[in-house]
C-alpha positions as CSV (number, residue, x, y, z in Angstrom):
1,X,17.2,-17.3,-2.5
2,X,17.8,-17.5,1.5
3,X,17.4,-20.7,3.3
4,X,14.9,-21.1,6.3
5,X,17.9,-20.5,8.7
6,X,18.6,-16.9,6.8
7,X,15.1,-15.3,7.3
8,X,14.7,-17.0,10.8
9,X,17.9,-14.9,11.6
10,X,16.5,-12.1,9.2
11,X,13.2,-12.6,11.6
12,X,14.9,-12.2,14.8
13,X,17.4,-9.6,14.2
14,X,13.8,-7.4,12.7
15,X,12.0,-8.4,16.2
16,X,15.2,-6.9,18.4
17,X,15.3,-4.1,16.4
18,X,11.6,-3.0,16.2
19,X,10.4,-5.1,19.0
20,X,7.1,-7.5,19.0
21,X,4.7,-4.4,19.6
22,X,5.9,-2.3,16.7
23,X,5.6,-5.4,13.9
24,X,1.9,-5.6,13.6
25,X,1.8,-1.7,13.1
26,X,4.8,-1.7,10.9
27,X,3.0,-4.4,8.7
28,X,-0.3,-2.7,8.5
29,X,1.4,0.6,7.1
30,X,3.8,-1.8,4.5
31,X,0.4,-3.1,3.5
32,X,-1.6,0.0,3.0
33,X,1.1,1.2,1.3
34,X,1.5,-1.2,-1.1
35,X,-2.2,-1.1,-1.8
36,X,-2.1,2.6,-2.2
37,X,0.8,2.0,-4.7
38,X,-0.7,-0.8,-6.8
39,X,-4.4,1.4,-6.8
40,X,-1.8,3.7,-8.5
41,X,-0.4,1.6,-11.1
42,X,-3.6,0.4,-12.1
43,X,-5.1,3.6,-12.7
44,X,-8.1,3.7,-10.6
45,X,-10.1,6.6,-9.5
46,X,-9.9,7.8,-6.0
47,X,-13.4,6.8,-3.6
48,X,-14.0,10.7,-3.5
49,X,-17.6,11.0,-4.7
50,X,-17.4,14.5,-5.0
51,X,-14.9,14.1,-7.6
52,X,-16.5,12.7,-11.0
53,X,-13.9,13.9,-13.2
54,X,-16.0,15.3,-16.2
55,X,-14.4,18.8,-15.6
56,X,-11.9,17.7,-18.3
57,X,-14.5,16.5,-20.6
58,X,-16.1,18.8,-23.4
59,X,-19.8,19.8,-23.0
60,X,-21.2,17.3,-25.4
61,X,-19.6,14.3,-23.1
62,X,-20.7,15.4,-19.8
63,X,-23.7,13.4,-18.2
């Protein structure tokens, strides 16, 4: 596991590169990434309300 010293140099070489502007926007895509891949994993249905997903169901099962 890196020391403090090896992500403060980590840290700096990332702000040179991207620059203090670009961080916060690179940070909120790493994030809604992540929470569009872990919606993913677990399985849960999309927030589209026109979708109810009892097209695969048979006729009996369908509310």
């Amino acid at each position: 596991m890196p020391g403090f010293w090896e992500l403060t140099l980590i840290l700096i070489i990332i702000v040179l590169l991207f620059g203090a502007r670009k961080l916060p926007e690179i940070g909120a895509s790493l994030g809604k990434g992540l929470t569009a891949f872990q919606k993913s994993l677990r399985g849960t249905p999309d927030d589209d309300p026109d979708n109810d997903h009892t097209d695969n169901l048979p006729p009996e099962d369908r509310h």
